[in-house]
GUVO-275532 format. One record per atom (N, C-alpha, C, O): residue number from 0; residue in one letter; atom name; x, y, z. Coordinates in pm, 1 decimal. Layout:
BEGIN
kevo | kedren | vexro | px | py | pz
NUM | a | CA | X | Y | Z
...
//
This chain:
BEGIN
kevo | kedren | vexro | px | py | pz
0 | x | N | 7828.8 | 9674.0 | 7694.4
0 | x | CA | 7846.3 | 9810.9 | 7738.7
0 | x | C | 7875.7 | 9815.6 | 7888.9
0 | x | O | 7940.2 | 9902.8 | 7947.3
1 | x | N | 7806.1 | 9686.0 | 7952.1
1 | x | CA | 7829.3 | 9746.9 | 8123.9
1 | x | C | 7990.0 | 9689.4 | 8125.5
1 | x | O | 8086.3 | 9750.9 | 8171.4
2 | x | N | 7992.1 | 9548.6 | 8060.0
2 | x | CA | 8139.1 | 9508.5 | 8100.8
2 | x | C | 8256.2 | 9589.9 | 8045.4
2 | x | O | 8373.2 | 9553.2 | 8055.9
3 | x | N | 8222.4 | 9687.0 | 7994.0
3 | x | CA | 8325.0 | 9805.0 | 7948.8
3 | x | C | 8316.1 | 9908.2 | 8032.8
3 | x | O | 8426.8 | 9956.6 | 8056.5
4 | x | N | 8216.2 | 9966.9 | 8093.6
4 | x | CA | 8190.3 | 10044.9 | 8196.9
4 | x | C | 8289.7 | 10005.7 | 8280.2
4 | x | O | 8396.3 | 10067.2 | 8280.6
5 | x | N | 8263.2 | 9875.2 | 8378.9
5 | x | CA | 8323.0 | 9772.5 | 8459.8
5 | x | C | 8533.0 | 9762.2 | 8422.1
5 | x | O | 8633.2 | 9765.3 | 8493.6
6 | x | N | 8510.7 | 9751.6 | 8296.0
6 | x | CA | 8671.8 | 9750.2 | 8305.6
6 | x | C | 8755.6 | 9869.2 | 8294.0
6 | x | O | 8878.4 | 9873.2 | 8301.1
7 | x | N | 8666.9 | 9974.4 | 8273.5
7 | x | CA | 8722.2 | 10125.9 | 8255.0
7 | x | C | 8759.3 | 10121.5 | 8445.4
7 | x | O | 8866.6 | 10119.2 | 8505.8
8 | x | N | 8630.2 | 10121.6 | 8488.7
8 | x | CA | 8632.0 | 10151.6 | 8674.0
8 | x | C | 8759.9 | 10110.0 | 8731.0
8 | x | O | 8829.8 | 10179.9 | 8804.3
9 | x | N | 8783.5 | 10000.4 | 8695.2
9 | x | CA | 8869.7 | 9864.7 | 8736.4
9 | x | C | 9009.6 | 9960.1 | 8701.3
9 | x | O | 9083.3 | 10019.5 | 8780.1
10 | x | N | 9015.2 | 9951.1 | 8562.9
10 | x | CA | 9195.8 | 10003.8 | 8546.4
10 | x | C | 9247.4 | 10086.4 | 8604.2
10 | x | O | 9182.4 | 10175.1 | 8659.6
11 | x | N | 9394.7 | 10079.7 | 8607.8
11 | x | CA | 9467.8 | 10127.8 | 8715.5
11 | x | C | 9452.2 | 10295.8 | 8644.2
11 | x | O | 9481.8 | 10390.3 | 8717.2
12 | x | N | 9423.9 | 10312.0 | 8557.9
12 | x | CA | 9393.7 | 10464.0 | 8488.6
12 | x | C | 9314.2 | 10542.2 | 8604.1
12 | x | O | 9345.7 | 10636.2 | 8677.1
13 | x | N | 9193.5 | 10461.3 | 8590.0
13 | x | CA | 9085.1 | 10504.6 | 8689.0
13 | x | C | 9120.6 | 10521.6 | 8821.3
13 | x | O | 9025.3 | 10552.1 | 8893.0
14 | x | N | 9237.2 | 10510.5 | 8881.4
14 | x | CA | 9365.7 | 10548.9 | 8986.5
14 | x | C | 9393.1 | 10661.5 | 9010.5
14 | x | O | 9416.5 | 10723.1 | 9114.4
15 | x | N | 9387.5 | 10695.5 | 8869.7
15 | x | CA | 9494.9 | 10812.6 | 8850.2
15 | x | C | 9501.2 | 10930.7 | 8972.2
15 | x | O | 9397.9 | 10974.6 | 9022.8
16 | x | N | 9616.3 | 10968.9 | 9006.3
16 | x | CA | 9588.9 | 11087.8 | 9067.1
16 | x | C | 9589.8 | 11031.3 | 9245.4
16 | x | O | 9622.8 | 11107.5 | 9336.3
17 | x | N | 9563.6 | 10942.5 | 9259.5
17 | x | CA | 9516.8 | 10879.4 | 9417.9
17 | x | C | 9639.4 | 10812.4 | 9431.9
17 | x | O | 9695.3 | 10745.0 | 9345.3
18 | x | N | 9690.7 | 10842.4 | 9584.4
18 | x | CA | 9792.8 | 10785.1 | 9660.0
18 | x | C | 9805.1 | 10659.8 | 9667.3
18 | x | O | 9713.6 | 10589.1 | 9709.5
19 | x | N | 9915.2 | 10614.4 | 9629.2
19 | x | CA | 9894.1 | 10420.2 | 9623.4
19 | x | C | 9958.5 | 10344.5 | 9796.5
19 | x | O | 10068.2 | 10347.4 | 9852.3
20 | x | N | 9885.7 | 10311.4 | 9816.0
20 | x | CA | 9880.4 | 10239.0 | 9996.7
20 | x | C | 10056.9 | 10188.9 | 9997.7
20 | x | O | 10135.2 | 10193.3 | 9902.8
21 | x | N | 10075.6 | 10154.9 | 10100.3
21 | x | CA | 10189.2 | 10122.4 | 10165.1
21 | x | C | 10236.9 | 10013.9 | 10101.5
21 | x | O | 10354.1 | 10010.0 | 10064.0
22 | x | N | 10119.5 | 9875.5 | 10074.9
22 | x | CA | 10167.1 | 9793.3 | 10048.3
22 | x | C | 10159.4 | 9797.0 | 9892.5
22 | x | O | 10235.7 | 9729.4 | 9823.4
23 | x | N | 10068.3 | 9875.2 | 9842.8
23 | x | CA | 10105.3 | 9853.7 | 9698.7
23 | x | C | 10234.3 | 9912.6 | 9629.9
23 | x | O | 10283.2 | 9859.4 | 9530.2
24 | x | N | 10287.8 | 10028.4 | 9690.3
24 | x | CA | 10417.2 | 10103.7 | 9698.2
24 | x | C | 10568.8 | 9951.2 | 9673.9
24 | x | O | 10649.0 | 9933.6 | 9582.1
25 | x | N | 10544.3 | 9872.7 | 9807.1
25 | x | CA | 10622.4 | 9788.3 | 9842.4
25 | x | C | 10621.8 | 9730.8 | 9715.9
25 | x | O | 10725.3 | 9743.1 | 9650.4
26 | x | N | 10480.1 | 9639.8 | 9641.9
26 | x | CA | 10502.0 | 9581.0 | 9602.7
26 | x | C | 10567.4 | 9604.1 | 9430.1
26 | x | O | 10594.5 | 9513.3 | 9351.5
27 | x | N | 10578.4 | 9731.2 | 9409.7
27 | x | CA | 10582.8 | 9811.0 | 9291.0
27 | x | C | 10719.9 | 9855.6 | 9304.9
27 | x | O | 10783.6 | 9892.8 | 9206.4
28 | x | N | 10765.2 | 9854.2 | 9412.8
28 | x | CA | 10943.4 | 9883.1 | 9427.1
28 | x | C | 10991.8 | 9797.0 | 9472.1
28 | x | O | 11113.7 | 9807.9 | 9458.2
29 | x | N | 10961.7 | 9700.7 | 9527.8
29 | x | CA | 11077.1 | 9562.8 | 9584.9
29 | x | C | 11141.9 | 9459.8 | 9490.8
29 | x | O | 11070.3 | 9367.1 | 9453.0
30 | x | N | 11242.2 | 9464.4 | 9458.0
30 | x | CA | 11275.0 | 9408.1 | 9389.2
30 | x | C | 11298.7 | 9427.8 | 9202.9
30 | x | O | 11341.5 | 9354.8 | 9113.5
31 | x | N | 11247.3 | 9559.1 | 9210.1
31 | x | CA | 11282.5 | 9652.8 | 9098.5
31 | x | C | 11379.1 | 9744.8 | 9052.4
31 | x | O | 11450.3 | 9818.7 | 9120.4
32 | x | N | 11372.1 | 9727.9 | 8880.4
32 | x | CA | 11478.9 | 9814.8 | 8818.1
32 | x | C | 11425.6 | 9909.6 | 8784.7
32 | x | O | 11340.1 | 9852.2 | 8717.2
33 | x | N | 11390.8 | 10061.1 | 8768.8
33 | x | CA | 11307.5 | 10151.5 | 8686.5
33 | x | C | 11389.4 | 10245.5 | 8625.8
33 | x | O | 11511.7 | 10249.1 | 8639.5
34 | x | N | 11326.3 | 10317.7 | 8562.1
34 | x | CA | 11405.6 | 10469.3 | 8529.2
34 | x | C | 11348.6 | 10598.4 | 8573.5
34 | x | O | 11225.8 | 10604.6 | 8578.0
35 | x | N | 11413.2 | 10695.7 | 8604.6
35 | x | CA | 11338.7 | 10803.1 | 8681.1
35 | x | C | 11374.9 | 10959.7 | 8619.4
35 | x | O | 11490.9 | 10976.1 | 8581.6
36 | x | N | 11288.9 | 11063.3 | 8609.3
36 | x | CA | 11340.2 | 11166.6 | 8612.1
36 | x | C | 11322.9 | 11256.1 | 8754.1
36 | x | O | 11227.8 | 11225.8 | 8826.1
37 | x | N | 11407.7 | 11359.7 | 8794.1
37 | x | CA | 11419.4 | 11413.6 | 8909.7
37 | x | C | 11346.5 | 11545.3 | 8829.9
37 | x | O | 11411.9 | 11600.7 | 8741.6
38 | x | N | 11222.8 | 11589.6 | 8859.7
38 | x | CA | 11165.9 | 11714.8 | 8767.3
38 | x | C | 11210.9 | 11863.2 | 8802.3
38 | x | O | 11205.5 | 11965.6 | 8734.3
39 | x | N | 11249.6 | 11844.1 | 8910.3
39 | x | CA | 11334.0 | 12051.4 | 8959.4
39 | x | C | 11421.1 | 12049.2 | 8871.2
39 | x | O | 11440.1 | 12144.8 | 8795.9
40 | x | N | 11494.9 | 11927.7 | 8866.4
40 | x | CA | 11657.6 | 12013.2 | 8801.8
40 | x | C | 11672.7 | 11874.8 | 8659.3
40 | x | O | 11775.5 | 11840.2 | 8601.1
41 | x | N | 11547.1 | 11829.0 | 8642.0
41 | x | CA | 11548.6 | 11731.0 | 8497.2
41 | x | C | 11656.5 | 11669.8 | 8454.8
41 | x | O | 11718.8 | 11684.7 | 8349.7
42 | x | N | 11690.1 | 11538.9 | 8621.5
42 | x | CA | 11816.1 | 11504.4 | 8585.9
42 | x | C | 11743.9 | 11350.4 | 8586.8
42 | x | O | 11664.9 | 11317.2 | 8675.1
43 | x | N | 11786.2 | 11256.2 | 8467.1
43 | x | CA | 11747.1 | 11100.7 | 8467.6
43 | x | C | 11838.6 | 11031.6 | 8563.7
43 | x | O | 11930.4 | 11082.2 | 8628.1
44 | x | N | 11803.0 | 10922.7 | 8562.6
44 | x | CA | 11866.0 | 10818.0 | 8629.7
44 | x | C | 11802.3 | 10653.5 | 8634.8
44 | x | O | 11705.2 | 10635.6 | 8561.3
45 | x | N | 11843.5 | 10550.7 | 8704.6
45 | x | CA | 11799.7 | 10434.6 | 8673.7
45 | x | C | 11794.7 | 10408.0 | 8801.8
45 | x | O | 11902.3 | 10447.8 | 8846.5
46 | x | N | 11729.0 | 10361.5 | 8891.0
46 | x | CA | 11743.3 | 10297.0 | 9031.4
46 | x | C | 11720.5 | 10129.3 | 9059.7
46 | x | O | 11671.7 | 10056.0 | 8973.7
47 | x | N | 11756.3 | 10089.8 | 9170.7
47 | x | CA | 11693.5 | 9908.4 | 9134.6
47 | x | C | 11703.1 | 9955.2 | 9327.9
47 | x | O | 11797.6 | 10008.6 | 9385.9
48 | x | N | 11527.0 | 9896.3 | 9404.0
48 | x | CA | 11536.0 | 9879.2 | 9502.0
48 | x | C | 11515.7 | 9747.0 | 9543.0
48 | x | O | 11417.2 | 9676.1 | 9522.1
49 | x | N | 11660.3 | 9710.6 | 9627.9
49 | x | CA | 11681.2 | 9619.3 | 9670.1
49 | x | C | 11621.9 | 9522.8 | 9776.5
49 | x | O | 11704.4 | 9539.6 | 9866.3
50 | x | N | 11534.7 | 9434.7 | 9823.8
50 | x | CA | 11469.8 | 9341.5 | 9892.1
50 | x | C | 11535.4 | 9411.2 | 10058.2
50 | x | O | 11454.8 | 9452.8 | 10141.4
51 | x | N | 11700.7 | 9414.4 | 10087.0
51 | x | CA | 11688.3 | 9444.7 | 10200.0
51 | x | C | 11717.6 | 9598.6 | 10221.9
51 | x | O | 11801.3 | 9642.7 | 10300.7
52 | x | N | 11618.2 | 9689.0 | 10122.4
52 | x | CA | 11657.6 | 9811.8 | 10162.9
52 | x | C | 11773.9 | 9877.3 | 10078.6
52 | x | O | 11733.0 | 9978.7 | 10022.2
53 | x | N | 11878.7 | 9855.5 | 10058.5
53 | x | CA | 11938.4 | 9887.4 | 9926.2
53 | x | C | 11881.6 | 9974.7 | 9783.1
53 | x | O | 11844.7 | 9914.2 | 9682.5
54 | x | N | 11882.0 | 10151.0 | 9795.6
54 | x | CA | 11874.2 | 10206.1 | 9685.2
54 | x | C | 12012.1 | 10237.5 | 9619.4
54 | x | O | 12104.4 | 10304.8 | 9665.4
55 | x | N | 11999.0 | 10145.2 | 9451.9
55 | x | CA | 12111.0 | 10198.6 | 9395.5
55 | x | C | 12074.0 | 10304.9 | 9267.3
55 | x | O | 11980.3 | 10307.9 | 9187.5
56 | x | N | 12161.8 | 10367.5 | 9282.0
56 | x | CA | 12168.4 | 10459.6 | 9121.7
56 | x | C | 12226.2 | 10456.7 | 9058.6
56 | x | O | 12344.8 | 10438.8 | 9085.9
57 | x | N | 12190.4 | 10469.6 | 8951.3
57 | x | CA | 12251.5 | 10498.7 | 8810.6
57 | x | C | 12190.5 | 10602.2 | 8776.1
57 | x | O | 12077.6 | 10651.3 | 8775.1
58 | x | N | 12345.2 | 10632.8 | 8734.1
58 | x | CA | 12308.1 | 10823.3 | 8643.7
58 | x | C | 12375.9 | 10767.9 | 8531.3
58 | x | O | 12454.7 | 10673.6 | 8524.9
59 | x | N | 12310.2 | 10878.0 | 8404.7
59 | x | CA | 12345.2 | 10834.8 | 8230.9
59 | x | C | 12508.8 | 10864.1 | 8222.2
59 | x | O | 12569.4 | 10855.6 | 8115.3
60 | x | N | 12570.2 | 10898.4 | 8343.4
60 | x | CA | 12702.5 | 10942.0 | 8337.6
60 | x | C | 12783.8 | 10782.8 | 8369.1
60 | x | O | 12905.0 | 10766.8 | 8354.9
61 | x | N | 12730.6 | 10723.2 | 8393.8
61 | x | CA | 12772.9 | 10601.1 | 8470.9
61 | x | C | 12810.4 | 10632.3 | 8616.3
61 | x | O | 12892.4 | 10552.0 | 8660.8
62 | x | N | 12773.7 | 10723.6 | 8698.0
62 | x | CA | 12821.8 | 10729.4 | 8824.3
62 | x | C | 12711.3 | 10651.9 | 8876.3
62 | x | O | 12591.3 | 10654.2 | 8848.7
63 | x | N | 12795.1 | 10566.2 | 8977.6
63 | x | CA | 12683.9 | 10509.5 | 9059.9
63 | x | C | 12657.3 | 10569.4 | 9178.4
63 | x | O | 12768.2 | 10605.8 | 9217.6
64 | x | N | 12535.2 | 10617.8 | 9299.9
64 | x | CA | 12536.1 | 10645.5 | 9428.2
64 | x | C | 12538.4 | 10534.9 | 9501.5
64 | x | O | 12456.5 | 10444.5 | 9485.1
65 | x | N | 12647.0 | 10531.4 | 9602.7
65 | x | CA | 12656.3 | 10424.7 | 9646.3
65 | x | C | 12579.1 | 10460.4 | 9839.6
65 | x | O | 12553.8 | 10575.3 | 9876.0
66 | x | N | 12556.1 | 10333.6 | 9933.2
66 | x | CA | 12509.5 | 10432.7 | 10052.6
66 | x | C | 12374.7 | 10436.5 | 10113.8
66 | x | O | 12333.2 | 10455.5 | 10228.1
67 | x | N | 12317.3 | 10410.5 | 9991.9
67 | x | CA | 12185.9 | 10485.2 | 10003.1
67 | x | C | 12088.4 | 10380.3 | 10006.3
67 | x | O | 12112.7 | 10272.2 | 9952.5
68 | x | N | 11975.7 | 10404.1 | 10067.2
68 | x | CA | 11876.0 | 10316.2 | 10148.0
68 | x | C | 11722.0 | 10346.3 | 10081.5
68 | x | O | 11699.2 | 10452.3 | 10023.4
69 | x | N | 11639.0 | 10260.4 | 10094.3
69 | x | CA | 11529.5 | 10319.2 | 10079.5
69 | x | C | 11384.2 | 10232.8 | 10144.0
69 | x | O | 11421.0 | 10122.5 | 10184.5
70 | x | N | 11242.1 | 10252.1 | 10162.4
70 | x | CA | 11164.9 | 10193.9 | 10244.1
70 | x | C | 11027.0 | 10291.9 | 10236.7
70 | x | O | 11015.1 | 10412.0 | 10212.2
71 | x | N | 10963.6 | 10224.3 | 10257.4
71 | x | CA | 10802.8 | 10278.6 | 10301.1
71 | x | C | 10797.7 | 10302.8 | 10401.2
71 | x | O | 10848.5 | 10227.7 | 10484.5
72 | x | N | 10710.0 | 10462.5 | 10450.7
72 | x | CA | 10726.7 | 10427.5 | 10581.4
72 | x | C | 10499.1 | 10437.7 | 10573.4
72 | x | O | 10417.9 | 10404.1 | 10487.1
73 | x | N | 10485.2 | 10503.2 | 10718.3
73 | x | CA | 10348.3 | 10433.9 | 10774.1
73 | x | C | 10244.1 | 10521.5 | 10678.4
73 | x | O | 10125.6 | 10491.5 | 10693.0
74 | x | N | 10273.0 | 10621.3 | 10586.6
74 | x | CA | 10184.5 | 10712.1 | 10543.8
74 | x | C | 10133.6 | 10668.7 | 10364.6
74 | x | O | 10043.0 | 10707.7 | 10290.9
75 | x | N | 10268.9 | 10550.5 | 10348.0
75 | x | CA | 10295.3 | 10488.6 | 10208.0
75 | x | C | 10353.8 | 10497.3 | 10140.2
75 | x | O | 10361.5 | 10440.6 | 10031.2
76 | x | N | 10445.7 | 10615.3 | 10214.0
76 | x | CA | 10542.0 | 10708.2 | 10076.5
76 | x | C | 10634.9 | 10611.6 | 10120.9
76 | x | O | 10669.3 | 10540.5 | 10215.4
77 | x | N | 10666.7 | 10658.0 | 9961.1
77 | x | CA | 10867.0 | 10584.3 | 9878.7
77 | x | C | 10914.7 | 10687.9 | 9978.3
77 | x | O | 10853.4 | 10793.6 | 9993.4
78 | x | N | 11052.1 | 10649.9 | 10063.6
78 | x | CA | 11173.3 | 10731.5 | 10091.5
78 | x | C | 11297.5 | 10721.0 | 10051.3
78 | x | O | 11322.5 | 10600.5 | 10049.6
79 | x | N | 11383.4 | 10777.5 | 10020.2
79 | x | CA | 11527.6 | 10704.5 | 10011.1
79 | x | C | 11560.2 | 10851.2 | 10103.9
79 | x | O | 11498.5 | 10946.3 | 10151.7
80 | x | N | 11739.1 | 10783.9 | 10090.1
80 | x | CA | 11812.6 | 10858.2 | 10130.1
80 | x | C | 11960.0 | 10916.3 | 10077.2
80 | x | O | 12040.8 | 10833.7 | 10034.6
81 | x | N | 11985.1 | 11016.7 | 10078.9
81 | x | CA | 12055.3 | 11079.2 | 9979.1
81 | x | C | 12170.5 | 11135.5 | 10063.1
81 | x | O | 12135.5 | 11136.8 | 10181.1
82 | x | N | 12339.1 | 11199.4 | 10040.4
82 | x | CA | 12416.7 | 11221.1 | 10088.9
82 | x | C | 12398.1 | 11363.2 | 10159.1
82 | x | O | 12468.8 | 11404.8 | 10250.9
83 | x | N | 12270.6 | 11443.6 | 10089.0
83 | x | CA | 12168.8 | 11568.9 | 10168.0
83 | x | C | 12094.3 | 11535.9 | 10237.1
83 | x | O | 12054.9 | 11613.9 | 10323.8
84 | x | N | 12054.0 | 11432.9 | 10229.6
84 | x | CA | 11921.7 | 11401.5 | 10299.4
84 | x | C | 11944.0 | 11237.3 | 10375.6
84 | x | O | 11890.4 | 11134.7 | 10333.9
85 | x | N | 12017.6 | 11245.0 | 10470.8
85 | x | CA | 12088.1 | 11110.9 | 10535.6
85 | x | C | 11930.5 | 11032.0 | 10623.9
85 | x | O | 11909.5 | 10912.0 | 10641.9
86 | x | N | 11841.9 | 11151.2 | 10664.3
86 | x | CA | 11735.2 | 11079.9 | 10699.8
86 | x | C | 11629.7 | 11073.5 | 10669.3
86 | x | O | 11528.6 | 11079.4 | 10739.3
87 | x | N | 11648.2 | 11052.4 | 10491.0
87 | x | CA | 11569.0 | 11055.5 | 10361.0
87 | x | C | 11483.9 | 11134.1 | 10378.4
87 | x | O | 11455.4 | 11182.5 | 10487.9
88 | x | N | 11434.0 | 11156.9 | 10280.0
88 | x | CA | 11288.5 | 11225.5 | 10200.1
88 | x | C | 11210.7 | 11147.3 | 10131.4
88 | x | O | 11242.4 | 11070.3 | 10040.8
89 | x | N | 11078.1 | 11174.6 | 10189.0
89 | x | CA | 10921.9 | 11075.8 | 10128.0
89 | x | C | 10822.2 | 11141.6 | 10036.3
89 | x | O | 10775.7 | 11255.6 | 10036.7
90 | x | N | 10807.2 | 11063.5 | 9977.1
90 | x | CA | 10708.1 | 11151.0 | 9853.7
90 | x | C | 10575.9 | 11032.4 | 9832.3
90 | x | O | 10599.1 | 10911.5 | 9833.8
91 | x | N | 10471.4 | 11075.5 | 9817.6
91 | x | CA | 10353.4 | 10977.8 | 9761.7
91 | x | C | 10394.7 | 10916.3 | 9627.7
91 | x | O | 10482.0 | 10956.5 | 9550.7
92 | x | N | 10301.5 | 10794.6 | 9614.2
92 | x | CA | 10346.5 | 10742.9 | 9463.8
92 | x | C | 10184.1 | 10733.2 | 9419.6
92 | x | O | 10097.2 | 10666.5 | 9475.8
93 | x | N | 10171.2 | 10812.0 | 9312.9
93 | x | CA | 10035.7 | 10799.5 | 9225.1
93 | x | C | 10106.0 | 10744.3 | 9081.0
93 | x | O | 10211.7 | 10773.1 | 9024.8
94 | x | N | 9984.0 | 10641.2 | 9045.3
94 | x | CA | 9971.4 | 10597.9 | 8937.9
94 | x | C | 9954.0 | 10675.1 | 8862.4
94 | x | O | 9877.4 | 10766.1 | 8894.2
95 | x | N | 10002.4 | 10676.3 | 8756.1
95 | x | CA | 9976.5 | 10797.1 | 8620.9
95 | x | C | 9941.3 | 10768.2 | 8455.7
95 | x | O | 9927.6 | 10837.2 | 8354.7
96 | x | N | 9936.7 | 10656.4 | 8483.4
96 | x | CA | 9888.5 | 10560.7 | 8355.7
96 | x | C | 9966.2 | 10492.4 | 8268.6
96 | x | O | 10033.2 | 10569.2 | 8199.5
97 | x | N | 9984.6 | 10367.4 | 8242.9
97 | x | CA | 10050.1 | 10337.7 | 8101.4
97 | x | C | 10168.6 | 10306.4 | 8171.5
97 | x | O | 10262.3 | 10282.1 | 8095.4
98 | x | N | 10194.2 | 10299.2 | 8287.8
98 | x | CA | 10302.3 | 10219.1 | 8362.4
98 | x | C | 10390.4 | 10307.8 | 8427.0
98 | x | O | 10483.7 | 10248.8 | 8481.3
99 | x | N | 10391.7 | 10476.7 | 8443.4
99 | x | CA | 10416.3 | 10572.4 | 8456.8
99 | x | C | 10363.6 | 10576.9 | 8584.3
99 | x | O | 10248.3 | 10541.8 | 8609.5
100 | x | N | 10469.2 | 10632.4 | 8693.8
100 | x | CA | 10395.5 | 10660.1 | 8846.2
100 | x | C | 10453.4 | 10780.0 | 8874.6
100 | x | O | 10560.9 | 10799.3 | 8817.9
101 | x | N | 10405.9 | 10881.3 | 8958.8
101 | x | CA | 10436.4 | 11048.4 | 8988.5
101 | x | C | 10491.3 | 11016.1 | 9121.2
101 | x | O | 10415.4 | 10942.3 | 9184.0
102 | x | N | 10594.1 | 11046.4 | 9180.8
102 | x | CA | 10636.1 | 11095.5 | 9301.9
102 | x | C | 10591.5 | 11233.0 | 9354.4
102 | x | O | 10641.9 | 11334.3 | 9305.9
103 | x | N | 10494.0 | 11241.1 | 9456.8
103 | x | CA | 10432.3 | 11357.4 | 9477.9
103 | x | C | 10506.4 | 11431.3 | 9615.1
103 | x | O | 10497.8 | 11337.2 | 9694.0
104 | x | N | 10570.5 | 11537.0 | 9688.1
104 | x | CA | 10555.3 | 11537.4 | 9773.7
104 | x | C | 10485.2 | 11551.9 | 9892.9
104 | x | O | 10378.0 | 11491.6 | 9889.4
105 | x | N | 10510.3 | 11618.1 | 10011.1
105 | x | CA | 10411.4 | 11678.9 | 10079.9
105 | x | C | 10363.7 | 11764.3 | 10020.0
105 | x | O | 10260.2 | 11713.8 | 9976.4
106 | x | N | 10369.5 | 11881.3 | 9980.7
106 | x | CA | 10366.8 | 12035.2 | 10000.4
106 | x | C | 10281.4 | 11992.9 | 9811.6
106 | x | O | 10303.6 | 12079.4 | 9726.9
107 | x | N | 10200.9 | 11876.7 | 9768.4
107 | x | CA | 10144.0 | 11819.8 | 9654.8
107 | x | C | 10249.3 | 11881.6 | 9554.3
107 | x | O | 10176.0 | 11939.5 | 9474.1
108 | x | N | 10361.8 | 11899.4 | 9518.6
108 | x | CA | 10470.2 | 11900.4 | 9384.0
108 | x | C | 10531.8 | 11742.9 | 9368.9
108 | x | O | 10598.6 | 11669.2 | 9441.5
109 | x | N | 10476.1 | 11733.8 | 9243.7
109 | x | CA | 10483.4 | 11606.0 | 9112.5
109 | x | C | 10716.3 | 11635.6 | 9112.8
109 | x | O | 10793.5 | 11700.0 | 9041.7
110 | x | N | 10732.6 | 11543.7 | 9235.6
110 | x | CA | 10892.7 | 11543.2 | 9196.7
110 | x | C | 10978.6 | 11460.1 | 9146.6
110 | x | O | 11099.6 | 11476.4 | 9131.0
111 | x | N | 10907.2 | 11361.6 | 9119.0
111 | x | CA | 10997.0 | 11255.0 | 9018.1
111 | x | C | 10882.3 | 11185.6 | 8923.0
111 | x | O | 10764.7 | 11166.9 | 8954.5
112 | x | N | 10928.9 | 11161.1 | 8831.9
112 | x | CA | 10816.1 | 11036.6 | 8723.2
112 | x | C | 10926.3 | 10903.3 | 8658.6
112 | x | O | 11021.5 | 10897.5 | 8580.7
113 | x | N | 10849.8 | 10810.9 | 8740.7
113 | x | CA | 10906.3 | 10681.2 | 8732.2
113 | x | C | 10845.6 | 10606.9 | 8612.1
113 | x | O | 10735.4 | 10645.3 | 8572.9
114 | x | N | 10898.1 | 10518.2 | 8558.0
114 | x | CA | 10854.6 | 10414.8 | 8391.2
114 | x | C | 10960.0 | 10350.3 | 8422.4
114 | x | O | 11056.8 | 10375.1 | 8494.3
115 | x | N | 10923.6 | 10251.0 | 8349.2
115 | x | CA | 11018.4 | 10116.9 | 8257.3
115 | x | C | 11012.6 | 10027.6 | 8421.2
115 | x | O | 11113.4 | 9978.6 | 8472.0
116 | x | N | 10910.0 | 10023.3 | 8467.5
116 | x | CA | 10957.2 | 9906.7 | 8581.9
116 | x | C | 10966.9 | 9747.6 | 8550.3
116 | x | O | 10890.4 | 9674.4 | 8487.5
117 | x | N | 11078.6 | 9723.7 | 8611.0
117 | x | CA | 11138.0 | 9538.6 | 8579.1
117 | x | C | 11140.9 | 9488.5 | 8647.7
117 | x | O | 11127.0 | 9546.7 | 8755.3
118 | x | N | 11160.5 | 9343.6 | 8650.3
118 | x | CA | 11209.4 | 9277.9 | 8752.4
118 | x | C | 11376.1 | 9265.8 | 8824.7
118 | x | O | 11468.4 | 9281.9 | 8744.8
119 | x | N | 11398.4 | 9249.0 | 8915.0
119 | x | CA | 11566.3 | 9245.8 | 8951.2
119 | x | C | 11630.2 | 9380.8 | 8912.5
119 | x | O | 11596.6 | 9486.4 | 8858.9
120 | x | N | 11741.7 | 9322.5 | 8968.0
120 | x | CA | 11844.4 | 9456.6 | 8941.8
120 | x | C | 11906.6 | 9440.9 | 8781.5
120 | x | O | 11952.3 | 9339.2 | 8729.4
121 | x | N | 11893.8 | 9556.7 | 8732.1
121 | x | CA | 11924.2 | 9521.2 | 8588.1
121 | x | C | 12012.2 | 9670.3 | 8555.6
121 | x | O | 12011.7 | 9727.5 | 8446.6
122 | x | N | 12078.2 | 9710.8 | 8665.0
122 | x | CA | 12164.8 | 9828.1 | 8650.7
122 | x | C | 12273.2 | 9783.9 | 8597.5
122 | x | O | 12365.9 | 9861.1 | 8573.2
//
């Protein structure tokens, strides 16, 4: 019973909801393929962030965004940067369970939900 107590505490479930640090951010996007939804306007897409900074996209249209950058900065948040937003936008990353992470912003609105994270670029 306690070592079940103990592994409930432990899982990343028991997260939930709490801002994930700078470096755990890094280590959860470097070098990853995921899939994403954008929740204002419920548009998917696929991203892979690249080791030197390199955000690419994929949209289900096959358009790719080409351009675009992305990085942690000192608070932990994911940023990229977008052809609106040339000197990106940062959002928190909370764990959400089951391999599912929330992009939160400032102003606390849940603006993207990330799954399917891989290794490499697999766009």
């Amino acid at each position: 019973m306690i070592a079940l107590a103990v592994a409930v505490a432990l899982s990343p479930a028991a997260f939930a909801g709490e801002n994930r640090s700078a470096e755990e951010v890094n280590a959860l996007m470097t070098d990853k393929t995921f899939d994403g939804v954008y929740i204002p306007k419920n548009k998917q897409f696929s991203a892979y962030e690249a080791p030197d900074g390199t955000h690419n996209v994929l949209r289900p249209s096959g358009k790719r965004d080409k351009g675009r950058k992305w990085w942690v900065n000192d608070k932990g948040q994911h940023c990229t940067t977008h052809k609106k937003y040339p000197e990106g936008r940062c959002a928190y990353v909370q764990d959400a369970g089951n391999g599912e992470y929330h992009k939160i912003n400032d102003s606390g609105e849940h603006t993207h939900t990330l799954t399917n994270f891989r290794d490499g670029n697999q766009l």
